[in-house]
N, C-alpha and C positions, 0 to 999 in steps of 0.2 A: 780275112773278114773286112766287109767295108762298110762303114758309116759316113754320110752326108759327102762322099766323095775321099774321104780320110779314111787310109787304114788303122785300125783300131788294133794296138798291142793286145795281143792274147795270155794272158797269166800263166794258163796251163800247158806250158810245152810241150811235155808230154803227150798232152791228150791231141794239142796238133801235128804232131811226128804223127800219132797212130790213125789218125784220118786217114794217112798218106796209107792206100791200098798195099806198097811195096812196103812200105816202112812196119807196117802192123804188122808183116809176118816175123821181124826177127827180134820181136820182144817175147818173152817166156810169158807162161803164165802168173807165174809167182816172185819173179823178179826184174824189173825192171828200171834201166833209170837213163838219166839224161844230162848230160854235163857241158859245160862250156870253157873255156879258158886258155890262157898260154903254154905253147910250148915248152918248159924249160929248158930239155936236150935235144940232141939231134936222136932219132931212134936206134938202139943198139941189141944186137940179137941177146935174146931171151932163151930161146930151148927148141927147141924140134917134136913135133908130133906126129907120125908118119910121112907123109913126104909134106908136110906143109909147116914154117917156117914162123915164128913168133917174136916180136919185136918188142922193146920197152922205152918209155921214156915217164915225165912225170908231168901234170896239168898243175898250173899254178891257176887258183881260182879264187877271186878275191870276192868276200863276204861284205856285205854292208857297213860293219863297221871298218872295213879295209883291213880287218886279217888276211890273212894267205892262209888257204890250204892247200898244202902238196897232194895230188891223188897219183897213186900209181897207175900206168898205164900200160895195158897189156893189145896191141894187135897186130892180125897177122898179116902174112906178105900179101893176101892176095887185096889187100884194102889198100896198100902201100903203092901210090905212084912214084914216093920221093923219099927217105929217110933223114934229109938235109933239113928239118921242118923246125930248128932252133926259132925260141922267137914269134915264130908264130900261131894264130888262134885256129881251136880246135871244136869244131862241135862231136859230141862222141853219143851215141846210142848204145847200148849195151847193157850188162849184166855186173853185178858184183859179184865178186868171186873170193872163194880163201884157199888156202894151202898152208900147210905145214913147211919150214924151212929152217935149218940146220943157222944161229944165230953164232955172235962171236964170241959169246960165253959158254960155248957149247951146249946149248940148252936150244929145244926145239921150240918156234916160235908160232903165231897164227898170223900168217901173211894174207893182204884185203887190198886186193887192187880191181880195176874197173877196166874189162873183160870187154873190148868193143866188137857192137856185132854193124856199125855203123860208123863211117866217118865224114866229116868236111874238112877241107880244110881252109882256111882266111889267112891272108897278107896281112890283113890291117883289121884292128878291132872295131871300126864301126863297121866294117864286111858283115860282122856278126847281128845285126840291126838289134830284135829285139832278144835274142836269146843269147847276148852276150852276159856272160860270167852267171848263167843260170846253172844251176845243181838241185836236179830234184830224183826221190827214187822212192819207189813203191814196193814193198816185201811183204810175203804171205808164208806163215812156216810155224814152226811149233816152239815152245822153248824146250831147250836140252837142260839149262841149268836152273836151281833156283833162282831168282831177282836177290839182287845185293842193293839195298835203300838207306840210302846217308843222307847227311845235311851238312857240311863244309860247310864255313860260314854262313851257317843258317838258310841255306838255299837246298830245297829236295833235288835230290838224285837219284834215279836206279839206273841199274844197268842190267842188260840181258842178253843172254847168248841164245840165238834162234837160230834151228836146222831148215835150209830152204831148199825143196826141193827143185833139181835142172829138169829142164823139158822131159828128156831123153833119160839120162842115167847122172848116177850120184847128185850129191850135195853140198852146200855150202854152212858152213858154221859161223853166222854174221854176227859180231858185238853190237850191240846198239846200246845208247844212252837215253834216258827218258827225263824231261825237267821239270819243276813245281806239280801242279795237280794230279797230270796224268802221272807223274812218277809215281804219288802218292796211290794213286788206284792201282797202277802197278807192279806195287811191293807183294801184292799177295797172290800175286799169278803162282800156277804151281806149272810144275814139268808136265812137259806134254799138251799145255795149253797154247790153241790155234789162235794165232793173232794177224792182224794185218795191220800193217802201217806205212807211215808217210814221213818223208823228212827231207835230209841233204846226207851228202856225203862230206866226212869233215877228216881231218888231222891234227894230235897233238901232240905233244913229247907224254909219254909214259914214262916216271922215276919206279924203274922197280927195284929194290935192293942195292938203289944210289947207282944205277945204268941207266942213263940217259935211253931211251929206245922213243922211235916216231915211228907212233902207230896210225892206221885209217880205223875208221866206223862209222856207225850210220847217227846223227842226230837228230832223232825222233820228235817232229812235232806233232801227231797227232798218232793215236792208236785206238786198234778196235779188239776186244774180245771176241773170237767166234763160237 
């Protein structure tokens, strides 16, 4: 976009990827998102799916107040010119995803990494102009569980597990967190209620039963009832 001979940053990332003709086809309908950030590792195989090949490593993507969130990173060979990509910056297109995975307590876990159906990649973090360290994502789905709504020091929280459905076949099972107002309105969502929303994708340590675990999820700033 151009104004008085100056390009004008766009807010909405998202919505300028999906202008791009080529680009709008490989977002879902119900879930999509968009992330920017550092390499941490070099890419290391993941698993195998018919004859095509799956790669991981993790984005380090830093928030405004200069936290770090680790996101996991899932993609595959045929996206992959290089897997030596430590260090450097990453625009990703794609999907959140979950799975099930066998933990070191022997207890089975919900694994949420960022499912690319799209990549760049940058040397250098001004490469990335304006959509450096951007994290945004859009989800349409149902809730599976009830809202669980607290106040930790005095601050509203809910959280919720919503089933999102893939283009094609199956689903994902996404946590998301919801904070002050909208939590407040949405402690009384029941199962089965269709919502759509907006937020980032984030990481924290989870103490569960004094086990340190780093988990991902969605932090939800805005939500719609449908």
């Amino acid at each position: 976009m151009m104004s008085d001979g100056k390009r004008v940053r766009r807010k909405d990332v998202i919505t300028r990827k999906e202008e791009n003709s080529v680009t709008k086809k490989i977002f879902g309908e119900f879930n999509k998102v968009f992330v920017s950030g550092r390499v941490e590792t070099d890419f290391e195989y993941s698993h195998q799916f018919g004859w095509e090949k799956f790669y991981c490593t993790r984005l380090l993507v830093e928030r405004k107040s200069g936290e770090i969130d680790f996101i996991p990173l899932i993609v595959s060979e045929l996206l992959l010119e290089d897997k030596a990509i430590k260090g450097k910056w990453l625009e990703v297109a794609g999907q959140l995803r979950t799975h099930k995975k066998l933990g070191e307590d022997g207890k089975k876990h919900l694994n949420v990494f960022l499912f690319a159906a799209e990549i760049k990649v940058y040397k250098e973090e001004f490469e990335l102009e304006e959509v450096a360290n951007s994290n945004q994502i859009y989800l349409e789905g149902y809730l599976c569980k009830l809202p669980v709504y607290r106040t930790p020091i005095g601050r509203e929280i809910t959280t919720i597990l919503i089933i999102v459905n893939r283009a094609h076949s199956g689903s994902d099972c996404i946590p998301c967190i919801i904070w002050g107002r909208w939590a407040r309105w949405a402690r009384d969502f029941e199962i089965g209620t269709k919502v759509q929303l907006y937020g980032r994708v984030q990481s924290r340590i989870n103490f569960n039963q004094g086990n340190p675990r780093e988990i991902c999820e969605v932090s939800v700033m805005r939500i719609n009832k449908l």
